[in-house]
C-alpha positions in Angstrom: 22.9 -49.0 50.8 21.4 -52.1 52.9 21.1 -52.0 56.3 24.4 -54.0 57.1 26.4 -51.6 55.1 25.1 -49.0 56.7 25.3 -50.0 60.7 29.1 -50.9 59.3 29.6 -47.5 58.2 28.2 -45.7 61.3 30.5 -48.7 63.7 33.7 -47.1 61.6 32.4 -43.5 62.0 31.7 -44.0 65.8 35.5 -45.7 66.1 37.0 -42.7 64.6 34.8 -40.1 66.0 34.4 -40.8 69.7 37.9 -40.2 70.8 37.3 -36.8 69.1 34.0 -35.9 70.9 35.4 -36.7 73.8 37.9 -34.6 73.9 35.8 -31.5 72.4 33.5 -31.9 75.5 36.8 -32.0 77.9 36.9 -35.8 78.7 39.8 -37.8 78.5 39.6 -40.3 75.3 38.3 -43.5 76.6 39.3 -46.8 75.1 36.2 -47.9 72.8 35.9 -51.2 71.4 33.2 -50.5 68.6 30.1 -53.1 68.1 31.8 -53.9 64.7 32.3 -57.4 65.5 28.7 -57.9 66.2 28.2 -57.2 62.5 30.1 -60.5 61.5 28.9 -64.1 62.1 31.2 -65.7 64.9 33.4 -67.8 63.3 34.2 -65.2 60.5 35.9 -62.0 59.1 33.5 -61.5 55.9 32.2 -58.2 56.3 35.8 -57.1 56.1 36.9 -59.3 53.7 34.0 -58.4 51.3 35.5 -54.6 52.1 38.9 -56.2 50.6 37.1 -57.7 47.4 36.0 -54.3 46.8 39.4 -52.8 47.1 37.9 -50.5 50.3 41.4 -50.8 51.9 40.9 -48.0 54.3 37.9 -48.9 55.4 39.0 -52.7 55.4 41.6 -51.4 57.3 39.7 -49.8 59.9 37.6 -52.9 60.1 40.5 -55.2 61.3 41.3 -52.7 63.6 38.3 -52.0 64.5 37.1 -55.2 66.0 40.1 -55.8 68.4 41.6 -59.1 68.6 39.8 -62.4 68.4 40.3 -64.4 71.2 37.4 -67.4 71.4 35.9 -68.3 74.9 38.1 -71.4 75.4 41.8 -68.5 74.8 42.4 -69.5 71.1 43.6 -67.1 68.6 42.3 -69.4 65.7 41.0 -65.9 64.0 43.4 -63.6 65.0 46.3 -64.6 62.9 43.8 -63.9 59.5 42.5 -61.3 61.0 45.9 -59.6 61.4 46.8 -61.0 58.2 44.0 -59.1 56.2 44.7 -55.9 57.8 48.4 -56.1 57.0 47.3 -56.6 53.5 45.2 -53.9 53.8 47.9 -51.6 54.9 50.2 -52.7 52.1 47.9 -51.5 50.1 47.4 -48.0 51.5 51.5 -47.9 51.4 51.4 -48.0 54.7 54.6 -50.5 54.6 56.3 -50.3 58.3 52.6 -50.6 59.6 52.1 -53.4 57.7 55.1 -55.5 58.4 54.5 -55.1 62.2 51.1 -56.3 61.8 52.5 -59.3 59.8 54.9 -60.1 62.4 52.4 -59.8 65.4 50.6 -62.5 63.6 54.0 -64.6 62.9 54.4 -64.8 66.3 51.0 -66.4 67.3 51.2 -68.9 63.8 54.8 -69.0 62.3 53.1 -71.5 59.8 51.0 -68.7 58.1 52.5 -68.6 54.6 50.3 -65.3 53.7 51.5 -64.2 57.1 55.3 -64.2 55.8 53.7 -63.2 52.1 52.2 -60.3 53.7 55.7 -58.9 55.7 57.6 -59.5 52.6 56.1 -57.4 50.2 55.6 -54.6 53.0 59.4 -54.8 53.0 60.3 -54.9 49.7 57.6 -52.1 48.4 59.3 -50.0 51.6 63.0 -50.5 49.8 64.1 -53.0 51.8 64.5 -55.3 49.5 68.0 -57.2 51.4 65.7 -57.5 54.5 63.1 -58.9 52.7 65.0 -61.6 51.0 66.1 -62.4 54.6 62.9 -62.6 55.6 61.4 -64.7 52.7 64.9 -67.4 53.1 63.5 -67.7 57.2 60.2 -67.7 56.4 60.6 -70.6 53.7 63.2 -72.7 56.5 59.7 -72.6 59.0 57.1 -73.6 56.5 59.0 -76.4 55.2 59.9 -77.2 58.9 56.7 -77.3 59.3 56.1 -79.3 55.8 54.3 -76.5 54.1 54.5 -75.0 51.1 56.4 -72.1 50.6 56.5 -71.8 46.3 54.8 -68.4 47.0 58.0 -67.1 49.0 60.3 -68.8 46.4 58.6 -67.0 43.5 59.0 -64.1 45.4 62.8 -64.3 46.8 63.6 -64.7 43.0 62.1 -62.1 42.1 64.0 -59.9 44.3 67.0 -62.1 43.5 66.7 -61.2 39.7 65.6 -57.9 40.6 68.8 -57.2 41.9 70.9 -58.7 39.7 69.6 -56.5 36.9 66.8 -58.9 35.4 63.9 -57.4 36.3 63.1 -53.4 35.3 61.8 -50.3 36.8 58.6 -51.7 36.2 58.8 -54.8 37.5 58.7 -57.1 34.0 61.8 -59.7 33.6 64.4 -58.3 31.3 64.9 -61.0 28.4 68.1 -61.6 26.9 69.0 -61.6 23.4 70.3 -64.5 22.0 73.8 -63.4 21.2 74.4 -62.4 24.5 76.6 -64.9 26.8 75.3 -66.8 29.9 
């Protein structure tokens, strides 16, 4: 384990164990902002998005937690939107679905123009069974990127997919059901 790795590892371990020692030794848990961030270049979100390439979602996870929200000197969020967007897609991973689609939307509101924002809060919907709301939310989200002259073919695929889904096209495991030719359209 290379140096990096392992300051990131003991960053995550203090996050999650400070509140704890705290209250063992009778304090009240403080607020703590872990040096985390300090691990990243400015400008970026790589150490947690190599956690994602490696399918560490947890600790991913913790990661875009961890380092709090990125506001620059000059009060732009220009990172905070991905930054909420990974962890969202961190969190659908861990099936962690209402969690997830709150963290979508907390990044919709700062950048409605985030297609893997909207991405993101749709598939935490649907995997949660709530697959009507989701097809709402992929019809708004594709009326505000094409408002916004963006594309939005990823939230089509994925509102007909539900569509067919629950028409009866698609089956339990997720594969389109093909018709036979003698059946009628």
């Amino acid at each position: 384990m290379n140096v990096r790795k392992m300051t990131l590892a003991i960053a995550l371990l203090a996050l999650v164990a400070a509140p704890v020692l705290a209250e063992e030794n009778g304090e009240a848990a403080a607020e703590t902002t872990p040096a985390v961030e300090k691990l990243d270049k400015p400008g970026s979100l790589s150490a947690g998005k190599k956690l994602m390439n490696e399918e560490k979602w947890a600790e991913a996870a913790a990661y875009f937690e961890g380092i709090g929200p990125q506001e620059a000197a000059n009060g732009k969020l220009k990172r905070e939107p991905w930054r909420l967007n990974n962890w969202a897609r961190c969190l659908v991973a861990l099936e962690k679905y209402d969690e997830a689609a709150e963290v979508a939307q907390q990044g919709l509101d700062i950048t409605p123009g985030n297609s893997a924002l909207w991405n993101n809060k749709g598939a935490a919907l649907s995997r949660s069974g709530k697959h009507d709301e989701a097809m709402e939310h992929y019809k708004a989200g594709i009326a505000k990127l094409e408002e916004l002259g963006k594309d939005a073919s990823r939230l089509k695929a994925n509102l007909k997919f539900l569509e067919d889904a629950k028409a009866g096209l698609i089956d339990e495991n997720g594969k389109r059901i093909e018709k036979k030719a003698d059946e009628d359209d």
